[in-house]
N, C-alpha and C positions, 0 to 999 in steps of 0.2 A: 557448523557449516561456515564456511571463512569466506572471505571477499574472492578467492581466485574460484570457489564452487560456483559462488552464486553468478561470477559471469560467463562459468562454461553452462551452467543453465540457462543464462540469457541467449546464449549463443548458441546453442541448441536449439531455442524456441524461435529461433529466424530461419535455423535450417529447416525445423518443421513448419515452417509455415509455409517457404517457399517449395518445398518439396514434394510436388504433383504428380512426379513419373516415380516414385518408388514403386514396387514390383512388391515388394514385402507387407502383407495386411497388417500386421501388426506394427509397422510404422508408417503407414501411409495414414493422414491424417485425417479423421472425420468432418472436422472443421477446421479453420486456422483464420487469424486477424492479423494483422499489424497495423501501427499508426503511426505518426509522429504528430506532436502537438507544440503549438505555444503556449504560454500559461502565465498568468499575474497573480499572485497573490496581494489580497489587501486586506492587510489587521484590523480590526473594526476600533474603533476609538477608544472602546474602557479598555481592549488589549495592549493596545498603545500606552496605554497612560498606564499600567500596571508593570509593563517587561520595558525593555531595551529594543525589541524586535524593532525589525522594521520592513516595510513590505518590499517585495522581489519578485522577479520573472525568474522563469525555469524551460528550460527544452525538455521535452521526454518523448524515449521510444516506448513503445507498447504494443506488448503483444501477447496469444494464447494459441492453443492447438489445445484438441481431445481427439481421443484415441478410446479402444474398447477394453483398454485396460486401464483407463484414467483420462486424468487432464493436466495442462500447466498453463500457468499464468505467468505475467512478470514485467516488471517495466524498467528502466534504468530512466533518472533526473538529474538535469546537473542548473544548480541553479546561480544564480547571478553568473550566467555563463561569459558577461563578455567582463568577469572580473579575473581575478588569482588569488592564488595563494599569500597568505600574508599582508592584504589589506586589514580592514578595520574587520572585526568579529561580523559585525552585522551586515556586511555586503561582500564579504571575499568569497570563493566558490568552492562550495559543497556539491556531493557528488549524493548523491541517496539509491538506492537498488531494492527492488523485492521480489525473488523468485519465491513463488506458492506449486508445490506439486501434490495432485491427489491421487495417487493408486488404489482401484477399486478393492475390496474384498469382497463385501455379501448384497448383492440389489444395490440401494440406491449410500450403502456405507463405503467409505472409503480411508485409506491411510492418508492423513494429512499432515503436511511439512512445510514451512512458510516462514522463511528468513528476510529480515530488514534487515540493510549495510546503511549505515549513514557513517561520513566522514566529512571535516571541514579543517581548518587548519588547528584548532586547537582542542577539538574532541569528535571521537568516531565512536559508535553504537554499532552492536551486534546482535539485534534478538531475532532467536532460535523456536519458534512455537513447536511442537511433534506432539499430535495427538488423532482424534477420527473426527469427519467430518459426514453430512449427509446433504446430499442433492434433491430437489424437491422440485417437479419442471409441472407445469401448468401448460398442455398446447402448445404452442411458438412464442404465447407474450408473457407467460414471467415464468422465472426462476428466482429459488433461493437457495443457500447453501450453509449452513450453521455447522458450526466445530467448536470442539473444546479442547485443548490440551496444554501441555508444561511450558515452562518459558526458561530460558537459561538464555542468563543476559551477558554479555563484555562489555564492557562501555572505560574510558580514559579512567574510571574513577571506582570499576567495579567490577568484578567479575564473579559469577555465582548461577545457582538455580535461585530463578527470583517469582515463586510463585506458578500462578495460573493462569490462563487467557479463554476466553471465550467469547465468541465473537458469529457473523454473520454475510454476507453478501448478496445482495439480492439485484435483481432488473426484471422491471416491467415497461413491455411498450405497449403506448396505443397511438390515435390517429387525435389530431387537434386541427381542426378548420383544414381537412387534407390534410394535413402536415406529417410528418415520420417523427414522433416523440418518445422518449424515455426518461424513464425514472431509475434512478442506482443508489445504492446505499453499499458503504464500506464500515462495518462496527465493530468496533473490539473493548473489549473491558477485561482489566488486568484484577484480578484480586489475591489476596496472602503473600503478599511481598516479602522478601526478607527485610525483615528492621532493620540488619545492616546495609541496605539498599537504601534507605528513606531517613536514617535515624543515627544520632552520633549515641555514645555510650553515656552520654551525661542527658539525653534525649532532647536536643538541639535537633530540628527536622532541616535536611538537607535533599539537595537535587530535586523531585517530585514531590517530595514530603509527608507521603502518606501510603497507607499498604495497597490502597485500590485506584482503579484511575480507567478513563475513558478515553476513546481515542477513535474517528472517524468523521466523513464526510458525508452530506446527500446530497445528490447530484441530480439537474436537471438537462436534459441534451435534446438540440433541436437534428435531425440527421438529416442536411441540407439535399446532399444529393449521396450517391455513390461513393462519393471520394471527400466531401468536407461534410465536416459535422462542428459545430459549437456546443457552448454549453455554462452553464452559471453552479458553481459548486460552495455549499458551503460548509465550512470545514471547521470542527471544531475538537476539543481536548479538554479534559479535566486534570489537572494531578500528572500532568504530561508536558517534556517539551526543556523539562528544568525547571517549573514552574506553578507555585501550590495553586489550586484551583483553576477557573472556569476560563477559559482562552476560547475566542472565533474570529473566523475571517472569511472570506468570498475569493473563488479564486473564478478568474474570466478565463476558456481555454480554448483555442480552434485548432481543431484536430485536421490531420489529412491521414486518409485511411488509403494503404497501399492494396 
């Protein structure tokens, strides 16, 4: 899946959201969200003191629809948005994208497909996950969603089947002093990498540096009214990023929900 798929994805998932007079059951949408947010990220100090990183603001749209034959998901970020191309590595503007689509098979299984686009001015990432996933809904206040499948990577420096992914998504809400609260979790963990992913032929470890690696956020959301929501996320990475070992940071985000 290449970067022109994943935004005819994105851009599909705005038509279905907005799309309330379809006439057709099969695409008229069961649900549908969108949002747009601000966003800070802040490297935590030992992340700081280990990498070059350094912290940044991001715009992002966001959005989902489900239908009786599946769901999609998908956001598009663009961060250090009021920079360009061809600044300094650590603040010039990256563009990042993930459309995830589920197509049901049997009850609660489905076919699962879930592309990450990153691009910046001196390296862009491609990974491709394809495998099945299952939906698991509790009442109105949580769901979770758990998949496993293949990963085939592109990246400036790689290209290949690199392994495995198996991972999770979950949201539970409840009520805090009245309040509208939720809880989200985004998890993935990559394992059996290709050594030539991780590793030179004289076994000098490069990029990630290791054959498994972690990669997610948990999120806490306060959902103010109808239309704004906040929220404190923290986000962290193993063996991800460029970077051997343990990376986290806090990202601050207020969303406005269309």
């Amino acid at each position: 899946m290449n970067k022109l798929l994943s935004l005819l994805l994105l851009f599909s998932l705005s038509l279905s959201a907005s799309d309330n007079n379809s006439t057709n059951h099969n695409f008229k949408p069961l649900y549908s969200f969108i949002n747009t947010s601000i966003n800070y990220l802040d490297w935590s100090k030992a992340s700081e003191n280990k990498t070059v990183y350094e912290d940044f603001s991001y715009l992002e749209l966001e959005g989902g629809a489900g239908w009786s034959w599946g769901e999609f998901y998908g956001f598009i970020d663009i961060e250090n948005p009021t920079s360009r191309y061809g600044d300094d590595s650590s603040n010039n503007l990256r563009v990042a994208m993930k459309p995830i689509v589920d197509i049901n098979l049997y009850e609660n299984f489905a076919l699962h497909i879930q592309d990450y686009y990153f691009t910046s001015e001196n390296f862009y990432v491609n990974n491709l996950v394809t495998g099945i996933s299952y939906k698991y809904t509790h009442d109105y206040d949580f769901w979770i969603k758990p998949f496993v499948g293949v990963h085939y990577q592109d990246d400036t420096y790689y290209s290949g089947w690199n392994g495995y992914m198996v991972g999770w998504v979950f949201l539970y809400k409840f009520d805090l002093f009245t309040q509208d609260v939720s809880i989200s979790q985004w998890h993935e963990i990559e394992f059996n990498r290709d050594k030539e992913y991780y590793q030179l032929d004289d076994g000098t470890a490069v990029g990630d540096g290791k054959s498994h690696a972690m990669n997610g956020a948990l999120s806490l959301w306060w959902h103010i009214n109808n239309n704004f929501t906040t929220g404190l996320q923290y986000r962290y990475t193993d063996n991800k990023l460029g970077y051997i070992g343990y990376l986290s940071a806090g990202i601050y985000t207020l969303k406005y929900n269309f």
